[in-house]
N, C-alpha and C positions, 0 to 999 in steps of 0.2 A: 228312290230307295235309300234308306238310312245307312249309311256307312259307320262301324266303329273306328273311331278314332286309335291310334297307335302311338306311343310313346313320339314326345317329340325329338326328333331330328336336326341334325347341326346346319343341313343346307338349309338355309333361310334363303326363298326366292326372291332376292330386293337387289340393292345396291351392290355392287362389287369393287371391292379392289385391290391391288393387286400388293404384294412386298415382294420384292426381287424378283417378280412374275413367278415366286413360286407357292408361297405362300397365301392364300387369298384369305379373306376376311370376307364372313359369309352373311354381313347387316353392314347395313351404312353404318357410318366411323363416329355419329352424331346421332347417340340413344337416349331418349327424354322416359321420363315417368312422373307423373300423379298421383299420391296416395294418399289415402288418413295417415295423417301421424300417429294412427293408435295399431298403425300394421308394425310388429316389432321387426321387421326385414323388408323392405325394399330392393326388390332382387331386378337388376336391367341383365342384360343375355346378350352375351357373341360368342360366336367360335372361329377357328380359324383350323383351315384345312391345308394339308403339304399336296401341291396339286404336280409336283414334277415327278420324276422317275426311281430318285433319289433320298436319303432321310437327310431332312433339315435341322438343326440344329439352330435355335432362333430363341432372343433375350425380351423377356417382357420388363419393361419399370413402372412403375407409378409414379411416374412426372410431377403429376398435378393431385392434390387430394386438398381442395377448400369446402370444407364442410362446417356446420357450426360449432362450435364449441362441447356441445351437448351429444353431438353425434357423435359416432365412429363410422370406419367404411374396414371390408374389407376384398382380397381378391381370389376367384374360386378360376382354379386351372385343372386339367387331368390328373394331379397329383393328389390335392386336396383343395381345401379353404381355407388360405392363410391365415393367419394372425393378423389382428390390425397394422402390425408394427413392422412387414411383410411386404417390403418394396419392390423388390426383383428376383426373378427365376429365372432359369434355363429350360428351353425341354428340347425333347428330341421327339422328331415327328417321321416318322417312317411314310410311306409315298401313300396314297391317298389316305391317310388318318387324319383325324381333328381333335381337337382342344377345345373345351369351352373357354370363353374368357369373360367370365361375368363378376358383377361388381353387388356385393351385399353394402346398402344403406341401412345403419342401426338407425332412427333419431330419436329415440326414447322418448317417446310422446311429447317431442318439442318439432313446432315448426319452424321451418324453414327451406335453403336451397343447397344441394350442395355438387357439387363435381368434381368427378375423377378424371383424369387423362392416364392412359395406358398408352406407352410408346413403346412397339415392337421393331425388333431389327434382328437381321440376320448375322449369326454370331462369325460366318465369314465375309462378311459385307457389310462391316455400319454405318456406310453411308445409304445406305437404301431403308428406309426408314416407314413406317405408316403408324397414325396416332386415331386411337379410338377415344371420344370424349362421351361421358356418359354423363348425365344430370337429373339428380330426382329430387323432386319439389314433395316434402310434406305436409297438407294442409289439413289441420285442424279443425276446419270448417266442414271437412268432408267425413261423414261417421263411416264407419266399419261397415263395409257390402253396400255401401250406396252409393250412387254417382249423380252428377250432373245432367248429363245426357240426357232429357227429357225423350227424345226423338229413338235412341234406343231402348229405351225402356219400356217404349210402348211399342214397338215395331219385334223386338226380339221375345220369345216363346222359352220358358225353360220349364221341363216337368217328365216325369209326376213329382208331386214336391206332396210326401217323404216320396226317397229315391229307396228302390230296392238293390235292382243290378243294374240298373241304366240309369243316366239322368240323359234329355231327350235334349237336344237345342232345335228352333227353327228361327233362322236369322232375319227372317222375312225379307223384306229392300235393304238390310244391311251386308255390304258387300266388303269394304274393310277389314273386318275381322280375321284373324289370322292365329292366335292363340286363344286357349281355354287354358288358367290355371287353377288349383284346386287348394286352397287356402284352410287352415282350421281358424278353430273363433280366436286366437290370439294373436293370426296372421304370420303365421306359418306356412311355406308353401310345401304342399305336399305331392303336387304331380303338374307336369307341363305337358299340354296336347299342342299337336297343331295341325289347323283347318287350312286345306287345300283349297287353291282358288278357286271362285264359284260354287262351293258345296255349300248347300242354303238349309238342307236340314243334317243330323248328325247326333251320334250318342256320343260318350265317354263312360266306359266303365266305374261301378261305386262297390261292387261287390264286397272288394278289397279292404273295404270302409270300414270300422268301427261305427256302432249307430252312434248319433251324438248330430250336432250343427255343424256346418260349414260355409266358407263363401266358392262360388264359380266367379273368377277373373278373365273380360274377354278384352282383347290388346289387340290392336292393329302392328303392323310389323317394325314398326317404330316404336314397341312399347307402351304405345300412349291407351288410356282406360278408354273401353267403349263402354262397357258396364260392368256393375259386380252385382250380386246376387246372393243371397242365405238360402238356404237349402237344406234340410236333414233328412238324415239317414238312417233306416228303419232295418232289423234283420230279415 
């Protein structure tokens, strides 16, 4: 039976670990992505959750930022979307809340590689330390809503294609898959779902949509592309 998909959620079922065992980082600390260089945002995703009894108080930096020339990056936390120029914050984390900590790759239709390192520490503990490294490759070779993946592309189901209030997935023998994001034609993201383990078929809401084109983005929990897809939307 098709399950609706519901907005995604900060608990990512993967890797864990811990900061001053109180803070947890809710995706391994090593996020890769591949995109066309013609996606104007490269967006990789963490969050981090206050898992003790108490509100934390804890400092993010951007350590590391080697990207190319041509790019920018910036950092998107509970507060807002920094500015490029936007190295470090404070937050304050009440007991089980979370933080996104995700990382926007501009590269302005130039290829290349670029990475960020995010180093969190607890603002009464800086010795207790944990570093998220994020890295996204934009490849030129790769056009807008298409992918390599031969093997997914023939295995994975999406429709009806135009979409009215549903667009339908059936993942077939694709068991990886973990996110659905919903992109417009300039590569924009405009909604992030996420697929529970083993659920093989599934909708995601289009209602919401303006008619016009879009791509579906599907990710394994590492970020990495299983396939993209164009799709429009019909009233």
């Amino acid at each position: 039976m098709k399950k609706t998909l519901y907005l995604l959620c900060s608990l990512l079922l993967c890797g864990i670990q811990l900061l001053a065992q109180n803070l947890q980082v809710n995706t391994t600390t090593t996020l890769t992505m591949t995109e066309s260089c013609q996606m104007s945002d490269i967006v990789i995703e963490s969050s981090i959750t206050n898992t003790s009894s108490q509100p934390i108080t804890f400092v993010w930096q951007r350590t590391e930022n080697n990207i190319p020339a041509e790019w920018s990056s910036l950092v998107c936390d509970n507060v807002t979307c920094w500015s490029p120029t936007k190295n470090t914050n404070s937050l304050t984390l009440n007991s089980g809340e979370t933080t996104i900590m995700n990382i926007h790759f501009k590269p302005y239709q130039t290829a290349g590689i670029g990475t960020v390192v995010i180093t969190m520490f607890d603002q009464n503990n800086p010795n207790n330390t944990v570093a998220i490294t994020y890295t996204a490759t934009a490849d030129c070779s790769i056009a807008l809503g298409n992918t390599n993946n031969n093997i997914a592309k023939n295995a994975i189901r999406i429709y009806p294609i135009p979409a009215r209030d549903n667009l339908n997935f059936d993942l077939g023998n694709i068991t990886n898959a973990r996110f659905v994001g919903v992109y417009s034609v300039i590569g924009e993201k405009i909604q992030d779902y996420y697929i529970p383990s083993q659920m093989a078929t599934f909708n995601i809401p289009t209602d919401c949509l303006s008619a016009g084109m879009y791509f579906v983005r599907i990710t394994d929990n590492k970020g990495n592309a299983i396939l993209s897809k164009a799709f429009s939307k019909v009233e």
